[in-house]
C-alpha positions in Angstrom: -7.0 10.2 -0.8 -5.1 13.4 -1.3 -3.0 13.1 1.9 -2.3 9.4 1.6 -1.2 10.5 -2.2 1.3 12.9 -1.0 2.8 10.8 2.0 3.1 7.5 -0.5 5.2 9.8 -2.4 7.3 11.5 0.4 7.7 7.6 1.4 9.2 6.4 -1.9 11.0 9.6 -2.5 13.1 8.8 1.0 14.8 5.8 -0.9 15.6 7.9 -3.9 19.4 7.2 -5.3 19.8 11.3 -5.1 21.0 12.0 -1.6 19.7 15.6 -2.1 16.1 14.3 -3.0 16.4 11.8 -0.7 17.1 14.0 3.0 14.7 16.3 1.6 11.9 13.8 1.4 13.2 12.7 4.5 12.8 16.0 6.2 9.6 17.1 4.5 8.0 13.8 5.8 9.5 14.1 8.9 7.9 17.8 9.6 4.3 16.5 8.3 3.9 13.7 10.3 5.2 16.0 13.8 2.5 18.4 12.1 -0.2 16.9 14.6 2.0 15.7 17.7 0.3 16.9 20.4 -2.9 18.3 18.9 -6.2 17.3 19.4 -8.4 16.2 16.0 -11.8 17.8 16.2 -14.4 15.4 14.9 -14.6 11.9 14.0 -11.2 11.1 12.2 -8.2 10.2 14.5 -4.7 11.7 14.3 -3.7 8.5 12.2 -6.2 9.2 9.4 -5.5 13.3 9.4 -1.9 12.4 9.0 -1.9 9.6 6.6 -5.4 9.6 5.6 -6.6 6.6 3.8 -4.0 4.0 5.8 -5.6 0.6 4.1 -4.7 2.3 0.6 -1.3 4.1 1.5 -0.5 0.5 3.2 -1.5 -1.5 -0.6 -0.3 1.1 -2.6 2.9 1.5 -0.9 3.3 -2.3 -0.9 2.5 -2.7 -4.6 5.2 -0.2 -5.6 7.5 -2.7 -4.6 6.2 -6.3 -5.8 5.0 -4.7 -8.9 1.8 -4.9 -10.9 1.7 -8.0 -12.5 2.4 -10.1 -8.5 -0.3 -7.2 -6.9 -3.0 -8.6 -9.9 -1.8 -12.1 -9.0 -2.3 -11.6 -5.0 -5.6 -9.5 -6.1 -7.1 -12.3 -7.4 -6.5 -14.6 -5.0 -8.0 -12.4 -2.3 -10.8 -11.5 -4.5 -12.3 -15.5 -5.2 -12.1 -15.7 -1.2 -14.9 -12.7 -1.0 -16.7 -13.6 -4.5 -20.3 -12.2 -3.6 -19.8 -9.4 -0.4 -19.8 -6.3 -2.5 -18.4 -4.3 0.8 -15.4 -6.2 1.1 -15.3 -5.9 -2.6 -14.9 -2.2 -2.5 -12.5 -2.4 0.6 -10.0 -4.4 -2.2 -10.6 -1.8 -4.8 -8.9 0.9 -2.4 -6.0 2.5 -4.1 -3.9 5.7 -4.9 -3.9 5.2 -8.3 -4.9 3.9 -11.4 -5.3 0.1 -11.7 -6.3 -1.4 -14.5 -8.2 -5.1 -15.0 -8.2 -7.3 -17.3 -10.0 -10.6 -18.4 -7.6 -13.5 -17.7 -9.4 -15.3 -20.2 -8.5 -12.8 -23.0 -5.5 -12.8 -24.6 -5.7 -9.8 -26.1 -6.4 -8.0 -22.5 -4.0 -9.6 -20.9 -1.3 -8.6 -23.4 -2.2 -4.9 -23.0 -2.2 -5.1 -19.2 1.6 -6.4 -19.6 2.6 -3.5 -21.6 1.3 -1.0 -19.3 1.5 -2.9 -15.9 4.4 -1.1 -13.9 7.5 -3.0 -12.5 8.4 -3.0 -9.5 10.6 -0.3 -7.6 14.3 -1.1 -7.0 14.9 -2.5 -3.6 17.3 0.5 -2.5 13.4 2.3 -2.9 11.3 -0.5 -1.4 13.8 -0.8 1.5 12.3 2.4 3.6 8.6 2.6 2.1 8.2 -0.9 3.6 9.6 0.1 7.1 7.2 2.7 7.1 4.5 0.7 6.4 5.5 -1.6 8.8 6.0 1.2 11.7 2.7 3.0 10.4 1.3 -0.6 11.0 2.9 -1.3 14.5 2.1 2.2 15.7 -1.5 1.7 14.8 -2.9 -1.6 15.7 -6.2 -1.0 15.6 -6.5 -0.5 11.9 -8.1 -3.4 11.2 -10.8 -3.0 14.2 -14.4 -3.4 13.4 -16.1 -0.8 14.4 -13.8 2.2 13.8 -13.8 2.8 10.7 -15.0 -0.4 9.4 -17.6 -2.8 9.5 -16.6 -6.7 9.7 -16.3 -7.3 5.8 -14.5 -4.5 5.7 -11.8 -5.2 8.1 -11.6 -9.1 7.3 -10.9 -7.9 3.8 -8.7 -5.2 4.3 -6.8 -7.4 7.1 -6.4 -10.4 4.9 -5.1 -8.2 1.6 -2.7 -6.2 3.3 -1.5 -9.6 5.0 -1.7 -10.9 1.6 0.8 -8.2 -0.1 2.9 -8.4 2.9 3.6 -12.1 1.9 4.1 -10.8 -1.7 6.2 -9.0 -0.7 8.1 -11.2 1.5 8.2 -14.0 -1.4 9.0 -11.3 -4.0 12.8 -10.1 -1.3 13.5 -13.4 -0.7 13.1 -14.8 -4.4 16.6 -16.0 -6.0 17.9 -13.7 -8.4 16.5 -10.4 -6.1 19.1 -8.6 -5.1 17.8 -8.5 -1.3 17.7 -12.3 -1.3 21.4 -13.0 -0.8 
């Protein structure tokens, strides 16, 4: 998870506010991901994963930077009662950069301190080109989701279904009145 780590954070540091931060997390992600054009990868990881290695969890963590914690939960769960029982496809949901935190719904008392500590999400001037490069990260590999790569069929039904779960999250969460994308 290292490498996805430090792209998701080259990827939300290109829509920094600081034009200084911003070109250089521009350039520095530009030079790591020409770090492997024309190379050949020795073994059995392709030149997507040494690049951005975990790309299911850069993709959901990238895309719950910018809907925010408490719509990612929302989206989690909904995903989550669709797989109740298949432990593999389970895990495949689980996948993230960073700390998440659960709660029982049914608690108040958890639920109140998963508000307080749930992060918001980023501001749209940040979310603007981390989604593009999710999206281009998902265009120029279209076999992500194929069974047999790198995943079994649980796997990539669950992984397929939560990213295109988030991506309507995150759709409904831009085009929401009041965002300041939606007008």
């Amino acid at each position: 998870m290292g490498i996805s780590r430090t792209v998701a954070l080259m990827v939300l540091l290109t829509g920094d506010p600081d034009p200084d931060i911003k070109s250089k997390s521009e350039s520095y992600l530009r030079a790591h991901m020409d770090s492997y054009r024309g190379k050949d990868i020795v073994g059995e990881s392709s030149i997507h994963d040494a690049l951005l290695g975990n790309s299911i969890a850069l993709a959901q963590s990238i895309m719950s930077f910018s809907i925010g914690d408490i719509s990612l939960a929302n989206s989690k769960r909904r995903v989550k009662a669709k797989y109740q029982g298949d432990s593999v496809a389970l895990k495949t949901l689980q996948s993230s950069l960073g700390l998440t935190y659960h709660y029982d719904a049914s608690n108040d008392a958890e639920q109140k301190t998963y508000l307080s500590v749930c992060r918001m999400k980023v501001p749209d001037y940040t979310a603007t080109p981390a989604l593009k490069f999710v999206a281009k990260m998902l265009e120029d590999n279209p076999k992500l989701f194929q069974v047999g790569i790198d995943m079994g069929l649980e796997e990539a039904d669950a992984a397929g279904v939560y990213v295109g779960t988030l991506a309507l999250a995150v759709f409904s969460e831009l085009r929401r009145p009041g965002s300041s994308s939606s007008s």
